[in-house]
N, C-alpha and C positions, 0 to 999 in steps of 0.2 A: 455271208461271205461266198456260197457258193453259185449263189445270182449275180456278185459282182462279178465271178471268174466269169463264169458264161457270158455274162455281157455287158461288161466294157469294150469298147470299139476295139479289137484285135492289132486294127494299123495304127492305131496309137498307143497301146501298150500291149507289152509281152508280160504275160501273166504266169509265175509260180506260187501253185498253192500249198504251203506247208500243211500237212495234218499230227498236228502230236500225239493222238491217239487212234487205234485203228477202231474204237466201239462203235462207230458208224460210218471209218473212213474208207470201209472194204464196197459200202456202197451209193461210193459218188460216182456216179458218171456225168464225166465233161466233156467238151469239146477236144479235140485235140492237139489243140491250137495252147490249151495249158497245160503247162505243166506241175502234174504233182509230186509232190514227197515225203513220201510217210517217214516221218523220223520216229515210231514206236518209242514214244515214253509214255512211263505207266503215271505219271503226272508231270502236272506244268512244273513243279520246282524240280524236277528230275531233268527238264530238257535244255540247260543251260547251254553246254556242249554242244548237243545238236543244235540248237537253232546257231549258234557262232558259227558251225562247222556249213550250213548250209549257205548264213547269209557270205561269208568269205567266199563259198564256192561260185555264188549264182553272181555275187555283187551290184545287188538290186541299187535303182536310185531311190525307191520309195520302199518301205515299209508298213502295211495295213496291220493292226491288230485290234481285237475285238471283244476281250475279255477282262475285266478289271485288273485279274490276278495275272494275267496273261500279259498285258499291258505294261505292269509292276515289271516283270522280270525283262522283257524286250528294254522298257527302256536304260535299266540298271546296267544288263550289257552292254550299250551304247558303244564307253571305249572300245570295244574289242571287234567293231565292226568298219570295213572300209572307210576312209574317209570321204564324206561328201554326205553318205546315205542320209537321208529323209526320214523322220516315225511319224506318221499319223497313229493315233489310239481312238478308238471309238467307245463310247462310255455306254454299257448296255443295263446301267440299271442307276436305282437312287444312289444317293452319298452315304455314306454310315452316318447311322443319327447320333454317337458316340464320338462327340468331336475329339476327343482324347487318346482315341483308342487306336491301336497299330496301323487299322487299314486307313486310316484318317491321317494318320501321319505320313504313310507313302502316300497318298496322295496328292498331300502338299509339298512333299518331296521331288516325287518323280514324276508328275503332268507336268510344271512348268520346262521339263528337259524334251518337251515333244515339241514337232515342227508346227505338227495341225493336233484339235482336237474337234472329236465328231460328236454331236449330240443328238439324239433321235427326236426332239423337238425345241420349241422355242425355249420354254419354260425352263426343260432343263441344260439349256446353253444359260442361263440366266442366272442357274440354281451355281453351277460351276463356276461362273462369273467371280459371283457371293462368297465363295468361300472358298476358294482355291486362290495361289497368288498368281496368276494366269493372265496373258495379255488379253482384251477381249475381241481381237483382230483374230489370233489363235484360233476361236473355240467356231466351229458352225454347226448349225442345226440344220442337220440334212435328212429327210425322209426316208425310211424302209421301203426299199424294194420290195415289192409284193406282186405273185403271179395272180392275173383274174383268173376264175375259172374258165375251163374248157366246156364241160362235163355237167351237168345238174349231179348232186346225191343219188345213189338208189334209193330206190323204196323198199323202206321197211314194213313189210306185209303182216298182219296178226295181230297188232297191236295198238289201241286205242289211247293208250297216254304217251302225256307232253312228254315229249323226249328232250331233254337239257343236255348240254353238251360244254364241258370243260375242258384247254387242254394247257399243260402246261409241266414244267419239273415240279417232281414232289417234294417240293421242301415247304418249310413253315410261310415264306413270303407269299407264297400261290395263297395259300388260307382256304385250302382244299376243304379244311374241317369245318369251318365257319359255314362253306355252301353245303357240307353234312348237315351239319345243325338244320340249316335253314329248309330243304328237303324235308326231314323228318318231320317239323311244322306242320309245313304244308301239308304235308301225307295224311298228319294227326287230322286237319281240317277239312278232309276228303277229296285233296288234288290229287288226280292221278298221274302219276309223273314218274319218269325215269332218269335217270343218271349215268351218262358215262363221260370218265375222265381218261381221257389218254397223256401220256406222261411216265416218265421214270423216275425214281431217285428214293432217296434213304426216306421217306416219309409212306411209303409202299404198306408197308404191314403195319404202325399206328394207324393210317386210314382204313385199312380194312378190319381193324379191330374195333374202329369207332361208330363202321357202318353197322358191327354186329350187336355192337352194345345199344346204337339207335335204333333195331330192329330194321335194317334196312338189307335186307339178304334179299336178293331178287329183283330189288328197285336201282342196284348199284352197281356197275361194270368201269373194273381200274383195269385196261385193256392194255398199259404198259408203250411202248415207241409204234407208232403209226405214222407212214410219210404225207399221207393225204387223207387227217383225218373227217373233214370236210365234205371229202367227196367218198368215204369209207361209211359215215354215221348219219344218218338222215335224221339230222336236227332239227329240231320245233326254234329250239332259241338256246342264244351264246351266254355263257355266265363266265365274266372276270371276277374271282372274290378276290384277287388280292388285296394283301395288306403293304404292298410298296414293288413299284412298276419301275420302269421307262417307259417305254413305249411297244407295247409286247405286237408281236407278229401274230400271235393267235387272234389278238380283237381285230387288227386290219385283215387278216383272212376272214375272219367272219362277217366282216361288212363287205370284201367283196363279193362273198357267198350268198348277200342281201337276208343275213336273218336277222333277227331282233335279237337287239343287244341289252346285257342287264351288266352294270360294271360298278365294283368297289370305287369310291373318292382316290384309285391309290398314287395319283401324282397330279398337280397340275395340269401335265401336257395331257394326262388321259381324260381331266376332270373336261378342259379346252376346247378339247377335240368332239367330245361328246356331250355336250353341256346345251339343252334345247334342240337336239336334233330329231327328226322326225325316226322312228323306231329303232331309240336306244329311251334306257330307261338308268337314272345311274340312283345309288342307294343313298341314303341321306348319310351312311358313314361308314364305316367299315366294319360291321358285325353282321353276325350271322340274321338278327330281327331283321336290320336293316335290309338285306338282300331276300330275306322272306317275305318283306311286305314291297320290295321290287319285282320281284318274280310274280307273286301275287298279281300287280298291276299291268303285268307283261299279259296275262292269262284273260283277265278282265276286259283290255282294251284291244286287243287284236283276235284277228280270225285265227281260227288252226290254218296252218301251212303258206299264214302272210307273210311274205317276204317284204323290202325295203330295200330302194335306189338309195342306198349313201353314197349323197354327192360328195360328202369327206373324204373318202377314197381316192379319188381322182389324181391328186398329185404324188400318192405313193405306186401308182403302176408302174410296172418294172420299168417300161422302156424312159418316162420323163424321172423316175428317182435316179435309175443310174446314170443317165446323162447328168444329173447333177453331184452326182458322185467326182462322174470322170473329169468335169470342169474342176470340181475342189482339186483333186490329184494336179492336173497342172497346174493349178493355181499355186501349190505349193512348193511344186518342182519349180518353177520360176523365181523363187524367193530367193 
């Protein structure tokens, strides 16, 4: 969201950015050509109010939002916003596999009340299609914006092992524990390898209690929120372990970054994307073996410090995704 603010073409929209919480919104800097508004709530179901009170203020034609839960409530308030306004929702992760269950129900509820829906690949424009009651004129799959690098990595001097490099929120979908698992393997086998995961979230202290119980004290750094982890951690090679994706920004930074990729089966569009490419290696399923004897093959078949032209990258650079951002925006305003 904050690459769309910066660049969508400024003389075609005027851009306000809401932030609902300030845990990272104290340090964006934008253009000044947007505008921001910290509405401080201490959660999305807390910020009903404000967001009404903002969208009434600003009287936007379109509305972007970008979070499942976040999505649920923008479009619940619908009545209560200007007449005419627009919602697009962007869907940032799988569907619940619990076709029964609350969040499965809003979202047979309230995606069909949006103008547009955005999907971060084909697959899952397809998957929505399937199981949502959704036009499928509605739904597009449009690419993540992603910055190339500027900058190579520093060098990390002293040290002789494969440096692995995960980044993501700490919750159980990352499957943080599984690439513990798989490490510790490897370690047993005599790889000399290191681990650091950059990330936040309530899965923080199980994983450091899982690295002590695997003997992994010194092999394992949970180094917490880093803006450019990429160019912060001098990577040997990228590992996705999830156990259920969209289409995460950490594996297209990492392919722009040109390292070798090692990634969990965790959604079609990730399987699609990366399925026969020249150095990505993806696991036969989503366990902890499976990523062990991926990683393994990662070590086996490339030099230290080989890098990789993924030409898969290409259509998510910033400047050709957000031009298809900005075409969908008018496309929808036209309706």
């Amino acid at each position: 969201m904050e690459l769309l603010a910066r660049e969508l073409p400024q003389e075609r929209f005027s851009i306000h950015l809401g932030i609902l919480s300030a845990v990272h919104g104290a340090a964006v800097q934008l253009p000044r050509h947007v505008q921001v508004h910290q509405l401080h709530a201490r959660r999305v179901r807390f910020a009903s109010w404000r967001i009404i009170t903002l969208v009434r203020r600003v009287k936007p034609q379109l509305i972007v939002s970008c979070m499942a839960h976040l999505n649920f409530l923008v479009l619940m308030l619908r009545s209560f916003y200007p007449g005419g306004v627009k919602i697009v929702v962007r869907q940032n992760g799988a569907l619940p596999e619990n076709d029964s269950g609350l969040a499965a129900r809003a979202y047979r509820m309230l995606y069909p009340l949006a103008d547009g829906i955005i999907a971060q690949s084909k697959a899952m424009a397809d998957e929505l299609c399937a199981a949502l009651p959704v036009r499928r004129e509605l739904v597009q799959a449009l690419n993540n914006p992603i910055r190339f690098p500027v900058v190579a990595a520093l060098p990390k001097p002293g040290s002789t092992a494969i440096q692995l490099l995960a980044v993501g929120r700490l919750v159980q979908e990352k499957g943080f524990d599984l690439l513990l698992q798989a490490l510790s393997a490897l370690r047993k086998q005599g790889f000399a390898m290191q681990l650091t995961i950059v990330g936040q979230g309530p899965e923080h202290e199980r994983l450091e209690k899982l690295a002590a119980k695997l003997a992994l004290q010194g092999a394992v750094s949970l180094i917490g929120y880093c803006e450019n982890p990429f160019e912060a951690v001098n990577a040997d090679i990228f590992v996705l372990s999830s156990r259920s994706e969209g289409m995460p920004n950490a594996l297209l930074e990492a392919a722009a970054f040109s390292l070798p990729i090692v990634a969990t089966p965790c959604s079609r569009g990730v399987a699609d994307l990366l399925l026969n490419r020249p150095g990505t290696w993806m696991a036969e399923e989503t366990s902890a073996r499976a990523l062990e004897k991926a990683i393994a093959a990662v070590v086996a078949q490339h030099r230290p410090g080989q890098k990789f032209r993924h030409e898969f990258i290409r259509p998510y650079e910033c400047g050709v995704a957000v031009g298809a951002y900005a075409e969908y925006f008018s496309e929808v305003l036209r309706r």
